[in-house]
C-alpha positions in Angstrom: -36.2 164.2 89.9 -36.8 162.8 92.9 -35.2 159.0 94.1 -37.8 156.2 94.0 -38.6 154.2 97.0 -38.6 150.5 97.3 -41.7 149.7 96.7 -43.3 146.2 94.2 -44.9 149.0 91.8 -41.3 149.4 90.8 -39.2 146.8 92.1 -39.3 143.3 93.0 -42.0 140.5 92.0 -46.1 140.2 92.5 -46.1 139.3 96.5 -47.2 135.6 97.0 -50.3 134.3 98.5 -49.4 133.9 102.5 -48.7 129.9 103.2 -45.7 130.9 105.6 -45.8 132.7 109.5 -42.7 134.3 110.7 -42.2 135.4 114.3 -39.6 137.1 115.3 -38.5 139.2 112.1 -35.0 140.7 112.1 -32.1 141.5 110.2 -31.1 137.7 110.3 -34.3 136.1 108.8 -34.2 138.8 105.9 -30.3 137.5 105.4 -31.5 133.7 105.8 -35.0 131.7 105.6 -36.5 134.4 103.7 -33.3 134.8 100.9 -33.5 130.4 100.6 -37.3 131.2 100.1 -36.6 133.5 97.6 -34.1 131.7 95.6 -36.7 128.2 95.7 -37.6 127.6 92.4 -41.2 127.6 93.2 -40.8 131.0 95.1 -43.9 132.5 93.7 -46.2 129.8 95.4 -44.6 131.3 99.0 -45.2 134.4 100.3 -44.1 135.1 104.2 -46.1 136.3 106.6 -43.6 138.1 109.3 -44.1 139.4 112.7 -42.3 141.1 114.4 -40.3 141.0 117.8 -41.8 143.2 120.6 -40.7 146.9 119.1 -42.9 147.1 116.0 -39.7 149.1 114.1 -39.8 146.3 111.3 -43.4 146.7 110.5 -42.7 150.6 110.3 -39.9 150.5 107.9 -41.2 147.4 105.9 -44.8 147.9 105.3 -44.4 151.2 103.3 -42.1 148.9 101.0 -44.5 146.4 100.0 -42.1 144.1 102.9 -39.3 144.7 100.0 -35.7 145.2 101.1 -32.2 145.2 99.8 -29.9 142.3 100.9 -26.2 143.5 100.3 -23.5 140.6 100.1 -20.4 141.8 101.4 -17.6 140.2 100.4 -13.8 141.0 100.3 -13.8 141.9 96.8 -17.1 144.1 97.1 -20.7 144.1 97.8 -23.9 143.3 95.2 -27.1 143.5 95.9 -30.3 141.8 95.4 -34.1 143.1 96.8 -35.7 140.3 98.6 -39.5 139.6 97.8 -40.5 136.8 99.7 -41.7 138.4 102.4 -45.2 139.4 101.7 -46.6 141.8 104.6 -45.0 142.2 107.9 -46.9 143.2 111.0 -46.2 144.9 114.4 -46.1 141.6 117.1 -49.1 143.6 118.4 -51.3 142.8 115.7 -52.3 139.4 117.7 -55.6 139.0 115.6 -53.7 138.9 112.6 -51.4 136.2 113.6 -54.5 134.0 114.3 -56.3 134.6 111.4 -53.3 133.1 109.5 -53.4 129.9 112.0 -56.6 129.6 111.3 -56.0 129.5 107.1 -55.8 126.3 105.4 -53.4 127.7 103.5 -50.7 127.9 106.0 -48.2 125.2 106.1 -45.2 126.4 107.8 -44.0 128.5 110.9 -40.9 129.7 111.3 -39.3 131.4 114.2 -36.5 133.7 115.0 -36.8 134.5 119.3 -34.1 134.0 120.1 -32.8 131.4 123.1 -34.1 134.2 125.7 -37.6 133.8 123.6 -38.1 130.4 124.6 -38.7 131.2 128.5 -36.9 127.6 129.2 -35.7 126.9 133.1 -32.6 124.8 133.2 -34.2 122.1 132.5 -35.3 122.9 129.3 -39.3 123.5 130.9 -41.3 126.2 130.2 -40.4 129.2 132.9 -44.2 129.6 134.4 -42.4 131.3 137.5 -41.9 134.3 134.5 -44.5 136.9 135.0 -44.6 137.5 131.2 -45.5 133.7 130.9 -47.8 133.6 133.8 -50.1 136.6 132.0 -50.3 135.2 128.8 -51.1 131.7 130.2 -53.8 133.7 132.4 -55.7 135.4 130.0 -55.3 132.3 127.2 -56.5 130.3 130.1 -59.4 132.2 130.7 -60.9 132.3 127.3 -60.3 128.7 126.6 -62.2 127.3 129.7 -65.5 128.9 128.4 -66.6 125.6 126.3 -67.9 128.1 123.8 -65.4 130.2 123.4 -64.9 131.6 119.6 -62.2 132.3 117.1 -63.0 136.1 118.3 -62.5 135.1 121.7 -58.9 134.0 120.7 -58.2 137.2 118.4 -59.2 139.6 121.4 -56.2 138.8 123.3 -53.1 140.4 123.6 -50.5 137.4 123.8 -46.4 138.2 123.9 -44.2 135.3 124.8 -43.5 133.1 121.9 -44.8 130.1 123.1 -47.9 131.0 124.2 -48.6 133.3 120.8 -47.7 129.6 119.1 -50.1 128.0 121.3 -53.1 130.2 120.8 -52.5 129.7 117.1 -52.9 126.1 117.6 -55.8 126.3 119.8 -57.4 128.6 116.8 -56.4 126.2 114.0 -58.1 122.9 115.7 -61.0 125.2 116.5 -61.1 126.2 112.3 -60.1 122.7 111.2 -57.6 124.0 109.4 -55.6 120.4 108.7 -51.8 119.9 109.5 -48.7 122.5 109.3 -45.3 122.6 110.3 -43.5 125.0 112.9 -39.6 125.3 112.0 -37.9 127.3 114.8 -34.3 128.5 113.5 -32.5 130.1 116.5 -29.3 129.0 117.3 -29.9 126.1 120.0 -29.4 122.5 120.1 -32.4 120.3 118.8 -34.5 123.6 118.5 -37.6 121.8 117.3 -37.7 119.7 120.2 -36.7 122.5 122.8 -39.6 124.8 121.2 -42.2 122.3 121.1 -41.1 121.2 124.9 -41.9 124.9 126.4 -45.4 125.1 123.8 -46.8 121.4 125.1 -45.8 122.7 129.0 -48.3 126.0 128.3 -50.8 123.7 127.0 -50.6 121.4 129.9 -51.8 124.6 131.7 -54.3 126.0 129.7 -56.0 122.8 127.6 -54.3 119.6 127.9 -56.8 118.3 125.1 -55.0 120.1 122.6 -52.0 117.7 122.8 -53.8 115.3 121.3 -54.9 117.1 118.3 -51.2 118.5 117.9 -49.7 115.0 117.9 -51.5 114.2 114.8 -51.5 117.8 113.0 -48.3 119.7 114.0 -44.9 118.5 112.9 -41.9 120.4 114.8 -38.3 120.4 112.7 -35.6 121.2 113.6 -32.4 123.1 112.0 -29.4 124.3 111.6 -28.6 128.1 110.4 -25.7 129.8 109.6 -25.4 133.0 108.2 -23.1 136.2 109.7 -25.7 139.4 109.4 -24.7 142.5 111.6 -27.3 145.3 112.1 -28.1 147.5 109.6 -26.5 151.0 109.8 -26.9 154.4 107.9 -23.9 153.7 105.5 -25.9 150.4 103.7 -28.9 152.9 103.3 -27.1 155.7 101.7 -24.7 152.6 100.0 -28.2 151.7 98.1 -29.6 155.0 96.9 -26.1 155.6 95.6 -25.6 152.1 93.9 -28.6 150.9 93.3 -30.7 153.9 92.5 -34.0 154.4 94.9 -34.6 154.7 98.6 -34.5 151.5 100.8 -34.5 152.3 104.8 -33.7 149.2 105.8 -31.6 147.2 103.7 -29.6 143.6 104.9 -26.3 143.2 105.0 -24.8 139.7 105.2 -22.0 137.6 103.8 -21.4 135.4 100.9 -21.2 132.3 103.0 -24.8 130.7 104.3 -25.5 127.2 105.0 -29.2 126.0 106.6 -29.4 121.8 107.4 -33.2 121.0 108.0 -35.1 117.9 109.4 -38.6 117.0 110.1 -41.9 116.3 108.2 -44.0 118.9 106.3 -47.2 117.6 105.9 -48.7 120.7 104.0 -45.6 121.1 101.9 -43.0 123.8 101.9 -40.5 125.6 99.3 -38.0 123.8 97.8 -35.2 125.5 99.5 -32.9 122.7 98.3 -32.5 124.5 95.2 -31.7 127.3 97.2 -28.8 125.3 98.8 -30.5 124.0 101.8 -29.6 120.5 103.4 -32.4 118.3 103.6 -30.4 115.3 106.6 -32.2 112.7 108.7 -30.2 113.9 112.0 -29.0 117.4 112.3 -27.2 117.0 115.3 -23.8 116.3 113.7 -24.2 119.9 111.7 -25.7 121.6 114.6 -22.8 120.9 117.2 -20.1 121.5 114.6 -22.2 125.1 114.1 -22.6 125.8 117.5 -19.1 124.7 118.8 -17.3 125.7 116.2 -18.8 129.0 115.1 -20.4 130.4 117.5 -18.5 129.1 120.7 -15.6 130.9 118.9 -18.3 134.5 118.5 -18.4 134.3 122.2 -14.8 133.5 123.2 -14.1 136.8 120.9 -17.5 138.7 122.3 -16.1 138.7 125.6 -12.2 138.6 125.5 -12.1 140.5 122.5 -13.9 144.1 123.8 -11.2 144.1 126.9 -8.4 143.9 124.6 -10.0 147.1 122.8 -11.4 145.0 119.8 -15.1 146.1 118.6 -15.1 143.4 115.7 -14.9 140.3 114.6 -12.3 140.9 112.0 -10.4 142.6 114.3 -10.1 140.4 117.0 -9.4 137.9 114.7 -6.3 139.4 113.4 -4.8 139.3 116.2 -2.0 136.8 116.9 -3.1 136.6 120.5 -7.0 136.0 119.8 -6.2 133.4 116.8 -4.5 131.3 118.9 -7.5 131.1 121.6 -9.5 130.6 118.9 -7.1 127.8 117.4 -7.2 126.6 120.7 -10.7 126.7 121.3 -11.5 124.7 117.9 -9.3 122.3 118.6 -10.4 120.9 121.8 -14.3 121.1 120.3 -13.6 119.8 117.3 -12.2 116.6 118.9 -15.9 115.6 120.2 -17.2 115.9 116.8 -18.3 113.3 114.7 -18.1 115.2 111.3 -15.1 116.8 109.5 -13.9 120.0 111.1 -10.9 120.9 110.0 -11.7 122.3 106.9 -14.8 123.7 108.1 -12.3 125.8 110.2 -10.3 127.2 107.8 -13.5 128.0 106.1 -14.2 130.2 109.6 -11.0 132.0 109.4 -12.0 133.2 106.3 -15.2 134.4 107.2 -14.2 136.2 110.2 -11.7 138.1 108.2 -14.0 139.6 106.1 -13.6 143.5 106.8 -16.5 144.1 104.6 -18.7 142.6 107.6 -18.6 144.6 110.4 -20.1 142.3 113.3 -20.1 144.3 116.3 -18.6 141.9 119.2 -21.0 143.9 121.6 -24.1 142.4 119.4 -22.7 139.0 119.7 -22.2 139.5 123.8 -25.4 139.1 124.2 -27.5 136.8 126.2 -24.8 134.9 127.4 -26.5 133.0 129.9 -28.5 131.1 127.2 -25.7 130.8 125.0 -22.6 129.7 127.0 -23.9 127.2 128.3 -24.7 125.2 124.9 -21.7 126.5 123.0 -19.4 126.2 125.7 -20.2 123.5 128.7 -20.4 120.4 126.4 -16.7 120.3 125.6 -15.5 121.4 129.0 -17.7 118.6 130.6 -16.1 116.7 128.2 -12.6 116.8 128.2 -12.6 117.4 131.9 -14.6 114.1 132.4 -11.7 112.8 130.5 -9.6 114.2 132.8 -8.2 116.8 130.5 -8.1 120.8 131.0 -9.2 122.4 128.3 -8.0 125.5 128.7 -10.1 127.1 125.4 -12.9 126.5 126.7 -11.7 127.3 130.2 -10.5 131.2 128.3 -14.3 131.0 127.3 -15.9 130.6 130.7 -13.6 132.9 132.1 -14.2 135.8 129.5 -17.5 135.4 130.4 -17.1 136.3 134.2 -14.9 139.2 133.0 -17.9 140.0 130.8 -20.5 140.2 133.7 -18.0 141.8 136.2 -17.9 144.8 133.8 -15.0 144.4 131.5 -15.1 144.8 127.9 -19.0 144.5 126.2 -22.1 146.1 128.3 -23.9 143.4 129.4 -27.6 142.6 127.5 -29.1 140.0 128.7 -32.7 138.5 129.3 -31.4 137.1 133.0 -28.7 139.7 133.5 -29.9 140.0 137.4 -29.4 136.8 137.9 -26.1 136.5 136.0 -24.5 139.5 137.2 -25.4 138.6 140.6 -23.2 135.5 140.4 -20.3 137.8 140.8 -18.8 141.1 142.9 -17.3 138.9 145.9 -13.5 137.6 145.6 -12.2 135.8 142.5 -12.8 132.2 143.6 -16.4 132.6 144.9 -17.0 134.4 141.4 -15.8 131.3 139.1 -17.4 129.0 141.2 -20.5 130.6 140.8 -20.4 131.5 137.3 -18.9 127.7 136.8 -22.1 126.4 139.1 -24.3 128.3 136.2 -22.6 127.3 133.2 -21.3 123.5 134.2 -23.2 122.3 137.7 -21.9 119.3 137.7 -17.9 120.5 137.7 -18.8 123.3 140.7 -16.2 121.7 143.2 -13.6 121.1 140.7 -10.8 122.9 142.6 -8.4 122.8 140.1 -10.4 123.8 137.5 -11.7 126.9 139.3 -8.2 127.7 139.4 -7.3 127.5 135.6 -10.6 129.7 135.3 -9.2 132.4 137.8 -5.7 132.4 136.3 -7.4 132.8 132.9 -9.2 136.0 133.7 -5.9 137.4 135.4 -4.2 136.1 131.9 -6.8 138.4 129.8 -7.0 141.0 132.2 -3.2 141.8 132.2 -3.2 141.8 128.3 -5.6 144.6 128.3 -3.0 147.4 128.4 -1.1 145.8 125.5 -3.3 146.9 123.1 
């Protein structure tokens, strides 16, 4: 007898009626927005909506599963596992006409994003990248439909649109040409005020393609902001063949992700959404507090390990982590950004260590390496502008920076990165012009700071000469 796939003849519940858009749908939002979704207690009343990123893999492996999966919870003592069915349909990001159909739907009330920090096509200043030749065709074309005054929904589903902002854009312009009443977009990627930063780049591609539309968006689109928190490596052959043998049936792309997950929300939903607060969801007036702790705490300490960690001969983060050496540059790390927070830390901490030890997660360092140039800056530069303002030398975050010009010199992780011409260019001349260029990029402001250019140099001698100790 043959092993049953994963399919809702068999498994899972009825798929809801679509009232939620995903873009962006990965191994993350399967461990995260669409597990709280599940577990709302009016889950039924929500079905997602997902799109995929630009490779259409998702779409392939979900749609012949009725978008079912398999989200394994690995924790020290084991693993269980659940099959997720919030997720309705999933489509290839190619499927355009699709994605504006559902703007155009009274019934949707939220959008949620996964992109990325690369995805948002930000300059430095937080603007939308129009220099990006990605960006300059999708504004073209959407540009080009939009100044016929007669142009038609059909007009808007033709187009081929890739770059997040501008997909979210020609939703908007399709939902105001439908009437389609008020929504929410949620972006969830790991970046400071992410509401704000998404709805910064989508109002700068409307200023170039119909500045009417801001009008009608400041009285029907809401943009929240959030916090999200959840380990989730990639999916590899062992959790597939782990499910057929536990669980009974065939699943090709299960989820595995661990126990801990925590998701602090704010922002007005004027067409409703689920009531992930009995999920566990925090439902806060300022996320900031949560955000920074998140940011600082967690991941500034993923990318101290991503790129010291890979030169020392360490793949994971459990690895690294028991390591004498690495604990106490994370210890270090933690302590000098936990001193600019204004929420408790400490035990947040301790609940870190615990996480990172998990052997039953095994998150590749290399995955977290990447795209470094979007996130060092956030994770890193606020509490070395800090503290050296103060006239301090925080030499965590100072290990941080400093990995990171290991990192695009060559050592340890491959570098994968959205600007890694840019970024890599910033180093191959002596040690001194390197850390004042990658210090230029990651903290302008502290460029001629001699003596901290120094304490970055002698750091990356520090790492380099512990290599061979391992």
């Amino acid at each position: 007898m043959s092993t049953p796939k994963l399919t809702r003849e068999n498994f899972g519940r009825p798929a809801a009626d679509i009232r939620m858009v995903h873009i962006g749908l990965g191994n993350f939002t399967r461990a995260h927005q669409a597990w709280y979704t599940e577990h709302a207690s009016d889950a039924s009343d929500w079905g997602i909506a997902a799109f995929t990123g630009r490779r259409p893999t998702m779409a392939e492996l979900l749609g012949p599963q009725d978008g079912l999966y398999t989200l394994i919870t690995k924790g020290n003592e084991g693993d269980s596992f659940e099959v997720i069915s919030s997720v309705s349909v999933v489509h290839p990001a190619s499927d355009f006409a699709q994605l504006i159909d559902y703007f155009a739907s009274e019934n949707l009330a939220v959008v949620t994003s996964t992109v990325t920090e690369a995805g948002y096509y930000r300059r430095d200043d937080g603007s939308l990248d129009t220099d990006n030749e990605d960006v300059t065709h999708d504004l073209e074309n959407l540009k080009r439909v939009v100044e016929n005054p007669d142009f038609t929904m059909e007009d808007i589903r033709g187009l081929q649109v890739s770059t997040a902002p501008v997909r979210i854009l020609s939703g908007l312009l399709a939902r105001r040409l439908a009437g389609a009443g008020a929504l929410t977009i949620l972006p969830c990627d790991n970046l400071p005020d992410n509401g704000a930063a998404f709805s910064r780049v989508v109002k700068d591609a409307a200023e170039q393609v119909d500045p009417s539309i801001l009008d009608w968006t400041s009285q029907n689109v809401a943009w929240a902001t959030c916090m999200v928190d959840r380990i989730t490596p990639a999916t590899t052959d062992e959790e597939r063949d782990e499910v057929e043998r536990e669980q009974g049936y065939l699943d090709v792309s299960p989820v595995p992700t661990e126990p801990f997950s925590e998701w602090v929300i704010s922002g007005d939903f004027p067409a409703g959404r689920p009531d992930w607060e009995s999920a566990g969801a925090q439902i806060v007036d300022d996320v900031e507090p949560y955000e920074q702790r998140k940011l600082w705490m967690l991941n500034g300490s993923h990318s101290l390990m991503a790129y010291a960690g890979p030169i020392l001969g360490f793949e994971t983060v459990s690895e690294a982590i028991a390591d004498p050496t690495v604990r106490g540059w994370v210890d270090e790390w933690w302590s000098e950004a936990g001193s600019g927070l204004s929420i408790e830390w400490e035990d947040y901490a301790k609940a870190l260590i615990e996480r990172f030890e998990n052997r039953n997660i095994r998150h590749l360092l290399a995955q977290i390496a990447h795209d470094g140039s979007q996130k060092i800056p956030v994770r890193i530069a606020p509490t070395l502008l800090r503290l050296r303002n103060e006239g301090e030398m925080p030499t965590g975050a100072v290990r941080a920076v400093a990995a990171w010009m290991l990192h695009l010199q060559g050592h340890g992780a491959p570098v994968k990165d959205a600007s890694a011409d840019r970024v890599t260019g910033l180093v191959g001349k002596s040690a001194q012009e390197d850390a004042a260029a990658v210090l230029g990029y990651v903290a302008p402001s502290l460029a001629d700071d001699q003596e901290l250019l120094d304490a970055i140099v002698k750091a990356s001698e520090e790492i380099i000469s512990l290599r061979g100790k391992y």
